[in-house]
N, C-alpha and C positions, 0 to 999 in steps of 0.2 A: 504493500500500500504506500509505501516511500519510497517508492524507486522513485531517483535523480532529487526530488525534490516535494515536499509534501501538496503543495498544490497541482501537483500532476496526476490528477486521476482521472481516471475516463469516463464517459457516460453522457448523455443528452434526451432531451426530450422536450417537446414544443405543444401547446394547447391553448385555450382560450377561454378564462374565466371572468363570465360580465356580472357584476352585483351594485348596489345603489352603495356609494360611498360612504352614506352613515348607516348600514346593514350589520349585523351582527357577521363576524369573519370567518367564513366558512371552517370549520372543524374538521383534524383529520379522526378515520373512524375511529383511531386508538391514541391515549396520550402520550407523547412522546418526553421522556426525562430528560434535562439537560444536563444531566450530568452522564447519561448513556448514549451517546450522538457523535459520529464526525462531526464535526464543524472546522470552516477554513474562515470565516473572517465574520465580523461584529460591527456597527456602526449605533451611533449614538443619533438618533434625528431630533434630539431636541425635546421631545414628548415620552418618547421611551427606547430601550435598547431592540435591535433586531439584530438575529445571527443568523448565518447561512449554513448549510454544509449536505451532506450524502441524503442521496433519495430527493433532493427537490426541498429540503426540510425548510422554511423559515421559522425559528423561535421568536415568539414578543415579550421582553422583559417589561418591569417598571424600571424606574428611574432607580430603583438601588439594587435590582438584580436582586428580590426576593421570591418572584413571582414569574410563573415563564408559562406562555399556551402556545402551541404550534396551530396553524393557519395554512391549509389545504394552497397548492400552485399549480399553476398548468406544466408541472413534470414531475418525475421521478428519476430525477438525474441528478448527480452532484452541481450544487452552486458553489462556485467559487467565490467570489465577490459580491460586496455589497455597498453601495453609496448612496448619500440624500443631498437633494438640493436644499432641502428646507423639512421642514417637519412633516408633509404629506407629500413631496412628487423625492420617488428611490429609484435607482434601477438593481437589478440583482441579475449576474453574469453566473455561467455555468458551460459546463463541457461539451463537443459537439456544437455549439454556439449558440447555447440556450442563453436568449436576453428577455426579461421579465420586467416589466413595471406597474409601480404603484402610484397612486394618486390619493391616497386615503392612508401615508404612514406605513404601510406592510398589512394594512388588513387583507386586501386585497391586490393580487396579479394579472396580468396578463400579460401574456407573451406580443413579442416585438420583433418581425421578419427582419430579418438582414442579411447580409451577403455573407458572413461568416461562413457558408460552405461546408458545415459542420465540422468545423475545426473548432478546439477548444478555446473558450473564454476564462482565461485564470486571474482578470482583476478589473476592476471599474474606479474610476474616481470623478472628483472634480478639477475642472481647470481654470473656474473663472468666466464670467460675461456669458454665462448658459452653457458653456462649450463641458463636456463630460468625454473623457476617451475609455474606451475598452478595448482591453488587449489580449495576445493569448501566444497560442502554440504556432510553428512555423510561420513567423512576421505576423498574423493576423492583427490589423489596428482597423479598427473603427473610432469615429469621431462624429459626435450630436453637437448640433448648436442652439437646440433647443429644449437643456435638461430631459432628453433620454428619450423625447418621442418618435424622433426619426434618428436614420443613421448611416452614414456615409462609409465607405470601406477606404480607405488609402493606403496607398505605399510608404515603408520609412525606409528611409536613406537611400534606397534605389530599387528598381522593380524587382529584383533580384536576391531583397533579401528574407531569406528565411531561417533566420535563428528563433527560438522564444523570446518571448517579451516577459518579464518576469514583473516589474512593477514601473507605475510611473508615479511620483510625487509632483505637485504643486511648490515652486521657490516662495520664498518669503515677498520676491520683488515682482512674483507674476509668471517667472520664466516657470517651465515645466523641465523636469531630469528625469531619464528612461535607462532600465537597467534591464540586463539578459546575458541569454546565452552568450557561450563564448567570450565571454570580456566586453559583451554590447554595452556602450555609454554613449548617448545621446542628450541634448538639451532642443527646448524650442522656446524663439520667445514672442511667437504670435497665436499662443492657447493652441498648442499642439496640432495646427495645421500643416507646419512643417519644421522640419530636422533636423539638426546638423551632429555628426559622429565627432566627439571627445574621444581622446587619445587615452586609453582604456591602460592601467595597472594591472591586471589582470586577465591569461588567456579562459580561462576557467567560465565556467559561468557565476556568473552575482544573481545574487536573490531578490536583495532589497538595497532599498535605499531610506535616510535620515537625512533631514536638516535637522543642526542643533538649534537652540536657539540663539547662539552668540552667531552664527552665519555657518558655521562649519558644515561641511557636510561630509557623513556615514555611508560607507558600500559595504556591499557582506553577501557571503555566497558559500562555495561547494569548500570545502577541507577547510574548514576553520579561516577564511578569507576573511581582513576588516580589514579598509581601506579608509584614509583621512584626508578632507583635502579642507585646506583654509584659504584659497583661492579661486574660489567657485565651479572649481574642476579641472583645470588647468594642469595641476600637478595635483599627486597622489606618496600619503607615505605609510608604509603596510602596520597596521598594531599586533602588536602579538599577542595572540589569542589562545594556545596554547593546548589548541585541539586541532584535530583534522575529522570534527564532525561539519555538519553543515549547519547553517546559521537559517533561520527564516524568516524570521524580524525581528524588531529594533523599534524602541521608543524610549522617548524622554520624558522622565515623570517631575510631577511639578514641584518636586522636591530640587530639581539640579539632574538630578540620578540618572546613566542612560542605563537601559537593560537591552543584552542583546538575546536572542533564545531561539534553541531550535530541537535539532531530533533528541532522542534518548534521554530526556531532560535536562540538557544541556541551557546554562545558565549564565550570563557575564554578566558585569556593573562596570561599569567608569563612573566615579567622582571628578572625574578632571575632564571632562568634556569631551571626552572619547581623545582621551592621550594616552590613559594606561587602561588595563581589564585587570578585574579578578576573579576566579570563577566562585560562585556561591552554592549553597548547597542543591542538589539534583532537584528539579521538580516531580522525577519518575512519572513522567508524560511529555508527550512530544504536543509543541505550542506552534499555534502557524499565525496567530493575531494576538496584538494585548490593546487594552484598551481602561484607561484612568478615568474613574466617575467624580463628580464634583465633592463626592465625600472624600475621597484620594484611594477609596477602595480599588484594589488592581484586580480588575478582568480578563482572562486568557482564554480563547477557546483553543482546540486541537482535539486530539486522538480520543479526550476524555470527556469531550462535552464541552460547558460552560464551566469552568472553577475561578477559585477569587485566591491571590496567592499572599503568602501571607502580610500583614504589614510593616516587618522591620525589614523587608526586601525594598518599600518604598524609599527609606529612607536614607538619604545621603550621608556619606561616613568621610568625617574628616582625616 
């Protein structure tokens, strides 16, 4: 189930569920635990938590992650991805090229035809001024400029390329940073309509990407890879990490604190801004998302569901 990379599983499936926006949100026949569930990523829209993952599943948390009911989709395929523009319009990506959106917060889905070709969709986000990109396996990008209703298929860096696209982030000043297979590093700075290839530290593939918050920016990928760059990507200086597992993401808690985390419960911290790591104790679950709620409670989904990790891992160690 983790071959190459934990967002890499296969599956798709497409249908069409129409319901009145303020409707009670369709039920699946059985309750799903979230503590019993793949899931590959979490998004916070403001109103409540939604998480994605195997079978098509979307989970609906409240605001403190005490409470969770799953909500019927047009598939039964893994979703990869999840993002919101706002607290009612998301869209939610999946494999084979399953693209789903909601207009009612995640109560409700429907599927969204595109050219994706049934190739897999492994992440969605936002870019700014409506534009939202979704990306995936061999080159697949699509680009909406209309928060997720329609959607465009384009080429990155040239018609010719087909590595994975493993994630794109949002810069602090607007630009967008794309990371993948093979050492793919890319930047755009007109909302991801077009590309330009950064000169890659890494042949390897990368997983993810960070902005810190002082500007710095975090890469991380297959054999224990993290990459630092404080010149907006330009140049690159490798941290040592002190493993040759693979890393899946990376976030900064609002304590200072980065966490990086990936297979086998593999676990890092930087208190220095991603200058140095140290590894912390095993989670004994593998993590593909983490996500900070306004109480500073840490959210992680993966292999185990939804879990909340403990709280002296938020906090920053002088």
């Amino acid at each position: 189930m983790w071959l190459r990379h934990l967002k890499l599983i296969t599956g798709v499936g497409l249908g069409l569920l129409a319901s009145a926006a303020h409707a009670e949100a369709p039920k699946l026949d059985y309750q799903i635990s979230p503590e019993h569930v793949f899931l590959l990523n979490i998004a916070d829209n403001g109103r409540h938590l939604v998480a994605v993952g195997e079978r098509g599943v979307v989970l609906i948390g409240d605001e403190k992650a005490q409470a969770w009911s799953s909500v019927r989709t047009p598939t039964t395929r893994t979703l990869s991805g999840v993002a919101f523009a706002d607290g009612q319009v998301g869209v939610a990506v999946g494999h084979g090229g399953t693209l789903l959106r909601t207009t009612d917060g995640g109560q409700h889905w429907a599927a969204v035809e595109t050219d994706a070709n049934d190739d897999s969709l492994l992440g969605v986000t936002l870019l700014g001024d409506g534009h939202m990109a979704a990306w995936g396996a061999f080159g697949l990008y699509l680009l909406s400029k209309d928060n997720g209703a329609t959607w465009e298929r384009l080429p990155l860096l040239d018609g010719d390329f087909d590595r994975h696209v493993s994630q794109i982030i949002r810069l602090a000043n607007g630009d967008c940073l794309l990371v993948g297979e093979s050492g793919t590093l890319a930047k755009s700075t007109d909302h991801g309509e077009t590309w330009q290839a950064l000169q890659s530290p890494y042949a390897g593939s990368l997983f993810g990407a960070l902005q810190i918050s002082n500007g710095d920016l975090l890469i991380y990928g297959m054999r224990g890879n993290l990459w630092l760059s404080s010149d907006g990507g330009q140049s690159w200086s490798q941290r040592n990490s002190a493993t040759t597992f693979a890393f899946n993401g990376a976030i900064e808690l609002k304590s200072g604190r980065i966490l990086v985390f990936g297979n086998s419960g593999l676990l890092l911290a930087s208190d220095d801004q991603g200058r140095s790591f140290k590894a912390l104790p095993s989670t004994h679950k593998s993590l593909a998302k983490a996500l900070q709620l306004d109480d500073g409670q840490l959210l992680t989904v993966g292999d185990r569901g939804v879990t909340s990790l403990a709280a002296d891992i938020t906090e920053q160690q002088e």
